[in-house]
N, C-alpha and C positions, 0 to 999 in steps of 0.2 A: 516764225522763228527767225531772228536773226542772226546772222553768223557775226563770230567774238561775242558774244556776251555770254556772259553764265546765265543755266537756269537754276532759279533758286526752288527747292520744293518746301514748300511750307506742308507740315507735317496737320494732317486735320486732329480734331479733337482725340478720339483714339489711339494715333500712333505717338502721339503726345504722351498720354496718359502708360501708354507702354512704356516709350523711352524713357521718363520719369522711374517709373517701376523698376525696370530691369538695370538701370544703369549701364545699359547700352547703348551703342550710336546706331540709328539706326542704318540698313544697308548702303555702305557708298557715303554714306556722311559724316561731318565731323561733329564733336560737340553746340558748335557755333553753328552746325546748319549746312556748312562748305565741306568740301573733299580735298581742300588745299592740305598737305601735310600730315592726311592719315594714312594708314594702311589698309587693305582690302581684308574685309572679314575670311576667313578661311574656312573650309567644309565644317572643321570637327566647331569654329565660334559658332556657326550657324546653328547646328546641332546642339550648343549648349546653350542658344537667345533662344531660339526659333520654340522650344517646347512652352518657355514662358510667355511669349505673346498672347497666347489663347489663353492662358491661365494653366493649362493643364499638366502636371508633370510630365517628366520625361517617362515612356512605355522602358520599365528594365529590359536586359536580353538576358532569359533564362534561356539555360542547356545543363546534359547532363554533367557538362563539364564543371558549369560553375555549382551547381546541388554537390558534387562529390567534393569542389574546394572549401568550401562553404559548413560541412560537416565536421562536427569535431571526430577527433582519431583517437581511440583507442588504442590496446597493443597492437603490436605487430603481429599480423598469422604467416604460416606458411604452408609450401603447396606438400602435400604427401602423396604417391602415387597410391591411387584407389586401386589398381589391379587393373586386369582383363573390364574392356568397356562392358556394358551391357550386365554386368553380373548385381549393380547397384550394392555393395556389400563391403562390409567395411570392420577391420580387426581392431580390440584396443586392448592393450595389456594394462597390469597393473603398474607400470610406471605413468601410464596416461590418466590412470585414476588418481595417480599421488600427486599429479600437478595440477588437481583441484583446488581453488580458492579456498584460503583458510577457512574465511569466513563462514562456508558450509558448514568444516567442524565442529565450528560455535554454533550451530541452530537447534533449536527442537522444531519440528516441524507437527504441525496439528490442524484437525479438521472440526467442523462442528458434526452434531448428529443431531439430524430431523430438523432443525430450520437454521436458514440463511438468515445472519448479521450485516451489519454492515459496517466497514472494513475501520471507522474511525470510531466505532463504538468497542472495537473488539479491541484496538488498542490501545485506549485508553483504560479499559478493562483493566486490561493484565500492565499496563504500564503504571496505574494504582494499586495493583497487586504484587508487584515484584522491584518496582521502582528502581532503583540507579542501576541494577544488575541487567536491564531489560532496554538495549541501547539501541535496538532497529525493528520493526514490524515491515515483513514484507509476505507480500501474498500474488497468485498466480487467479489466471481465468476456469481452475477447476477446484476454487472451493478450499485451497489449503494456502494455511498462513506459516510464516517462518521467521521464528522470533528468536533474534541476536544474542546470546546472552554469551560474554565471554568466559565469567568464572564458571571453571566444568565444575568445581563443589556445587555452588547452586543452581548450575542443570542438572545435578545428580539427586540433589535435593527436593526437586519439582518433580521429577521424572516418582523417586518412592515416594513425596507426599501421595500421591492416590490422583484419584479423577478428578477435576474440576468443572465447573459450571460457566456460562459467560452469560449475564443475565436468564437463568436458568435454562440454558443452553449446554449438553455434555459438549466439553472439549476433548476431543484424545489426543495424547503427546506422544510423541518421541523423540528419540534421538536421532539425528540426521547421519547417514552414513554411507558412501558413495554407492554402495547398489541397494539403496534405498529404491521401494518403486513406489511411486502415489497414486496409492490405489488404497480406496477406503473400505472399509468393513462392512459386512452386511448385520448392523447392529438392530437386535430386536432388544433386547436391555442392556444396557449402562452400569456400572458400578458408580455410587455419587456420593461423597459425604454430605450429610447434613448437620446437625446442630439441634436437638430440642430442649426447648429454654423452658424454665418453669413447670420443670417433669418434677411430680413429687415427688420426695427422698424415698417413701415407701415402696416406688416402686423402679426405686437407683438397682435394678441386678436383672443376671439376664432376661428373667422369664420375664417383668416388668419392660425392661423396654423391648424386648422381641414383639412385645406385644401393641406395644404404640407404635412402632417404626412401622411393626408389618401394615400400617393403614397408608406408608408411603411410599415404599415397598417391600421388595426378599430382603431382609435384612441380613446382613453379612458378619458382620464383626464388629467392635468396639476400638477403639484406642487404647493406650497403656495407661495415660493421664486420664482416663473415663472410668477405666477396671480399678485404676489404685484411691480413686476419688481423692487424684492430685486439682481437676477442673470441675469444681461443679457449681459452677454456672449452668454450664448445659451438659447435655451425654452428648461426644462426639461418636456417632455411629456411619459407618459405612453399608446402604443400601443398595440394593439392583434394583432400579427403575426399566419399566418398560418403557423404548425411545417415544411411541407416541400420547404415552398416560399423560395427563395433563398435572402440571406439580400443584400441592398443597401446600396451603400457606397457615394452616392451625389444624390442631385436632383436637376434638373434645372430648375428654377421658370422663366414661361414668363409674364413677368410686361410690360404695355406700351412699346410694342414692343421693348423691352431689356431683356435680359434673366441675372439674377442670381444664382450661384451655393451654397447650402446651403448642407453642410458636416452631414452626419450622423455617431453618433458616439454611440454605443450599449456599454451600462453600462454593 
C-alpha cells in the first residue's frame, strides 16, 4: 500500500447485483465508487439496506404492546369494585339488564332437535322463508342460532305460526329475553305441521284425516282454512312426531280395494 493514494474497491459480482437492487451505496461508498462528498450510513440506514442484501425481509418486533395497538377498540368498559377479594361473586340489578344491546330484543333464539345442520344451510333455510324481515343469522358453540328479525309483528307472527322444520329437522323458537337461559329441552316428540296433498275429499273430516296423519304421527289439530275448506289443496294438520322417528315422505291409503298415495310435505 502506498501512502496518498486512494483505494478504490471494485465491488465483485454480488455486491453489484445488490447495489443495483437496493438502490443503495454500498457501506463508505459513493454512487461513483468514492467516498468523496457522501455521508456515513447511520445504524437505523443500516438496519433498513442490511435486511435486503440477503434477500430476506426485515424480522418485525412483536410485543404485547404492539398486539394491543394493532387491535381494533370497541366501547369503552369500566372498572366496578367486585367486593371483598376472594368471594369471586358479583350483583347485577335490573338496570344492568336494560343496558342490553337492542339487538337481543329483536332475536328469536332457536335450536334444532335430534340432528346437527350446518350453520349456512340453516340460514339460508329460514332466510327463504322469511326473506327481508330475516336480516342476521348468528349462532354460538352450543347448538343455538339467533335470528335478527326487527319487526316484532312478524316475530309474533313466527312465534303462533306453530313449529317448523329445517330440512326436516324440528326447530324450536322463541323469543329472546334478558334471563333467557340456553338450555334445551329434553324433547322425546315435537309438535310439526305438515301438509297432505292429494288426500281424497271423502276423507276431508276429522275421522279421515286422523287417520292418515296418525301414520305420521299423534295428530293434533287442523288449521281454520283446513276445517272451513278455505285450502284444499292440501289438509294443513299439526302432528306430534317422535324426535328420533324417521319422517315420511307418502302414505298409501287403502280405500275400496284401491290404494291412493297422499304426499307428505313438512312445513
Amino acid at each position: 500500500m502506498q501512502k496518498g493514494k486512494h483505494i478504490v474497491h471494485t465491488p465483485v459480482a454480488g455486491e453489484t447485483s445488490n447495489y443495483r437492487r437496493t438502490g443503495f451505496p454500498l457501506a463508505g461508498l459513493g454512487a461513483d465508487g468514492s467516498s468523496k462528498g457522501q455521508k456515513h450510513n447511520t445504524a437505523e440506514q443500516a438496519s433498513n439496506v442490511l435486511p435486503h442484501l440477503d434477500g430476506a425481509p426485515a424480522p418485525a418486533t412483536r410485543s404485547w404492546a404492539n398486539v394491543a395497538k394493532a387491535a381494533m377498540k370497541g366501547y369503552s368498559l369500566s372498572f366496578f369494585d367486585p367486593g371483598p377479594v376472594g368471594e369471586n361473586e358479583v350483583y347485577c340489578s335490573d338496570e344492568d339488564l336494560d343496558a342490553a344491546d337492542p339487538i337481543w330484543h329483536e332475536c328469536l333464539v332457536g335450536y334444532l332437535v335430534g340432528k346437527k345442520l350446518p350453520f349456512k344451510l340453516v340460514e339460508t333455510a329460514l332466510k327463504h322463508l322469511w326473506g327481508q324481515y330475516l336480516l342476521e343469522v348468528k349462532a354460538n358453540d352450543q347448538g343455538f342460532f339467533f335470528f335478527h328479525i326487527s319487526d316484532p309483528d312478524f316475530r309474533r307472527k313466527v312465534i303462533e305460526g306453530g313449529p317448523l322444520t329445517v330440512a326436516r329437522v324440528p326447530l324450536i323458537l322463541q323469543q329472546w329475553h334478558p334471563m333467557l337461559e340456553l338450555k334445551k329441552g329434553d324433547h322425546s316428540s315435537i309438535p310439526v305441521w305438515i301438509r297432505l296433498k292429494n288426500l281424497p275429499y271423502g276423507l276431508w273430516s276429522a275421522t279421515g284425516i286422523s287417520k292418515v296423519a296418525s301414520v305420521v304421527g299423534r295428530p293434533l289439530y287442523v288449521d281454520q282454512r283446513t276445517e272451513n275448506l278455505k285450502m284444499i289443496s292440501y289438509a294443513r294438520v299439526c302432528v306430534e312426531l317422535a324426535a328420533a322417528k324417521t319422517f315420511c315422505d307418502a302414505i298409501t291409503v287403502h280405500l275400496n280395494e284401491e290404494t291412493r298415495l297422499v304426499e307428505v310435505e313438512y312445513e
